[in-house]
N, C-alpha and C positions, 0 to 999 in steps of 0.2 A: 504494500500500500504506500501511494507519494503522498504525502501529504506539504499543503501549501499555505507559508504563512505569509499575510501580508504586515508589513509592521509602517507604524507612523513616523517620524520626526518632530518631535515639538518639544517646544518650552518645557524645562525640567519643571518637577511639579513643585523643588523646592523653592523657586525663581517668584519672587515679589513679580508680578505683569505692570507692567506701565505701557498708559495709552503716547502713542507717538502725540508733537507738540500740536501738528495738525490734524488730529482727530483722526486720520484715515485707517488707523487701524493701531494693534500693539507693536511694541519697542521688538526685535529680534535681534538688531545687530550689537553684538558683543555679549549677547544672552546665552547661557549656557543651554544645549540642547540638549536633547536625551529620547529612547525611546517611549512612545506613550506605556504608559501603567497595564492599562490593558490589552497591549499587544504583544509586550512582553511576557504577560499572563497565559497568553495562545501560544507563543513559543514552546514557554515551558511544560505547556500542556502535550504540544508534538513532540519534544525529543521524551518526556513521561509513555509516550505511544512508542516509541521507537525503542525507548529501552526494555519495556515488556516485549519486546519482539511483534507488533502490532503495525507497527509501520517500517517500513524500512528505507526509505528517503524522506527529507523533511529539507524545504526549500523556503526560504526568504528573501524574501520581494519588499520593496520599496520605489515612489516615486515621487522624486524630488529633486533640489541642488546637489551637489558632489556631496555637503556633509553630508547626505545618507548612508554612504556607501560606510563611516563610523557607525552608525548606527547598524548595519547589517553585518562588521567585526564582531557586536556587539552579538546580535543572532547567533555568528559562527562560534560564536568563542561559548556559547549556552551549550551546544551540540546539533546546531542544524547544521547540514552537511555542504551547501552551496548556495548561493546569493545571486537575486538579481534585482542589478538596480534600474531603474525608469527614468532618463534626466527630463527634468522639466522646473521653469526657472519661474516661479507665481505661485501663486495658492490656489490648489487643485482644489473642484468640488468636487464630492462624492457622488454624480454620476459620473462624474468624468472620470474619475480612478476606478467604478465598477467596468465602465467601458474598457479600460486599459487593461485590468486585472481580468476583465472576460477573453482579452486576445495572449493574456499569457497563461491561461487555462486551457485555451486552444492550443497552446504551444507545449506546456507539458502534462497535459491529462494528467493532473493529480485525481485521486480519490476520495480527500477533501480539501476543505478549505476551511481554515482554523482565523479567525483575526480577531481583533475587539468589539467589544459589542459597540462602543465610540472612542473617539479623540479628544483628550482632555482641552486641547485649543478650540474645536466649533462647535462641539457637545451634540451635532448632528444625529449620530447613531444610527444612519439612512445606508452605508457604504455597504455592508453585509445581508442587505434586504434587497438592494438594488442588484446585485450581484446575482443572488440568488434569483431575481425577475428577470434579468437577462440570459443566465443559462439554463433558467427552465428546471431548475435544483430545486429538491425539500431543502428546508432549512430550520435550524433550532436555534433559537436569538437568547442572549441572556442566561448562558449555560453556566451551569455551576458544578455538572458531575459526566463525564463521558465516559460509555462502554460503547467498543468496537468488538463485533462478533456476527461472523458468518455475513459479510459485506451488507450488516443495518449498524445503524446507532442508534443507542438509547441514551435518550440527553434527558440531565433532569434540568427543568427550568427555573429560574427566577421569577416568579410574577407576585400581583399586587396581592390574590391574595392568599399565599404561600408560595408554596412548588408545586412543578405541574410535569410528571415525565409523560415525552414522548418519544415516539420509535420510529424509525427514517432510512430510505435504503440508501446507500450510498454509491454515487457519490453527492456530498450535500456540502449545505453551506453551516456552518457553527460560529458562535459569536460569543466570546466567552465575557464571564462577569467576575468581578469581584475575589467571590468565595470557590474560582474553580479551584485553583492551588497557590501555593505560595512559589516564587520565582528565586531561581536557586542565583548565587552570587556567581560572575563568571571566576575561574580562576587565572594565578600568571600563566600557570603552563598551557591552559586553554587557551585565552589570551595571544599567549606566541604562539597556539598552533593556527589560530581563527585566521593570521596576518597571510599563512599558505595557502585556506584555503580558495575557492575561486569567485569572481566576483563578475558577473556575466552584466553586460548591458545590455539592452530593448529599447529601441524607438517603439512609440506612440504615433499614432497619427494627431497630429495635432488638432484636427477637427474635432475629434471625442474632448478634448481638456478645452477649450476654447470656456471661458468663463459664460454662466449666464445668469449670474446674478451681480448687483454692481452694491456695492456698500457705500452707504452715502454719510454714515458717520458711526464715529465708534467714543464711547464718555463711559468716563468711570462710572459704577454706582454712587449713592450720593453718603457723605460720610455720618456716619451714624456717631448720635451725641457719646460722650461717656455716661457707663451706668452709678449710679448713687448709693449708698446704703442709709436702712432708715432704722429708728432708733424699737420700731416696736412695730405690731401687728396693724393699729389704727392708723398711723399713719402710712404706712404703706396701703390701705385703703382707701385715704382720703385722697391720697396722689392719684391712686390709678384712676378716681372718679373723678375731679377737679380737673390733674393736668392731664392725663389720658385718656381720661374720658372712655373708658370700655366699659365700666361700670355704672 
């Protein structure tokens, strides 16, 4: 079984965001990058498949500037076995990456498709659903437990109200969350091995990425006062009713 992971590039999640001076959008340059949180989550989910013997190729995909291709050492050096990167110099929307990620599905027939359920930079969560509507795949969104067995999956779900398992033949689309697993740290000697291993590019047709949405302004939330303490129970009720008025 290939299994295919697609990973993000963005904003580490330790990084303070600051809006650029002219509102068009956030600060990036000189910001420390990193893989998204939950992609790296899907990583570690595939080489977890490959070391039970379940999968046996596990492939990392990215599309973006050159620093991705850091970011996919990052993949190699976890235990995915090969990397491909996608150059493309702007901010990709997620049809445009499912379009992209649907022509290199075409290209190495994986058996699945592992990636985040979103990206902690446009909080969209659309990339792994549109994906799925273009190659005409089941798909399990918001996974938190994966079993492979006799070419289905049984994914247990995340929803509003608990979990919800279902069973999918493969090959599908998965979208992992949160509580799938914890993401192991890379090591040096992985590390050094990651730097051999190979780092494949792909053109895009540039029509599929062509923007079609235009952002017309981007503002911080607004700052929220500092909180107070109150000496007793009564006044903290006359506050909430006086100045806050909820009561």
């Amino acid at each position: 079984m290939k299994v295919l992971v697609p990973v993000k590039r963005v904003i580490d999640y330790n990084v303070a965001i600051r809006v650029k001076s002219d509102k068009t959008g956030v600060e990036t340059a000189n910001v420390k990058m990193s893989m998204n949180p939950f992609d790296e989550i899907a990583v570690e989910e595939a080489v977890r498949l490959k070391e039970k013997g379940t999968a046996t190729e596990v492939i990392a995909a990215s599309l973006g500037p050159a620093g991705c291709v850091e970011i996919l050492r990052t993949a190699l050096a976890m235990g995915a076995d090969r990397a491909v990167h996608v150059p493309f110099e702007g901010e990709a929307e997620p049809l445009g990456v499912a379009k992209t990620l649907r022509l290199l599905v075409g290209k190495e027939k994986p058996d699945l498709v592992i990636l985040g359920k979103q990206a902690i930079d446009g909080d969209n969560g659309q990339t792994g659903q549109m994906l799925a509507a273009l190659l005409g795949w089941g798909q399990a969104t918001f996974a938190s437990k994966v079993e492979l067995a006799g070419g289905s999956a049984k994914v247990v779900r995340e929803v509003d109200g608990g979990l919800e398992t279902v069973e999918l033949k493969c090959p599908c689309i998965i979208t992992a969350d949160l509580r799938m697993n914890e993401p192991r740290y890379a090591t040096l000697p992985n590390i050094m091995k990651a730097k051999k291993k190979p780092v494949e590019t792909m053109e895009a047709p540039a029509a599929d990425l062509a923007p079609r949405l235009k952002v017309l302004k981007v503002d911080e939330p607004p700052t929220r006062k500092a909180g107070i303490k109150v000496p007793d129970v009564a006044t903290l009720v006359e506050k909430l009713r006086v100045e806050a008025k909820v009561i």
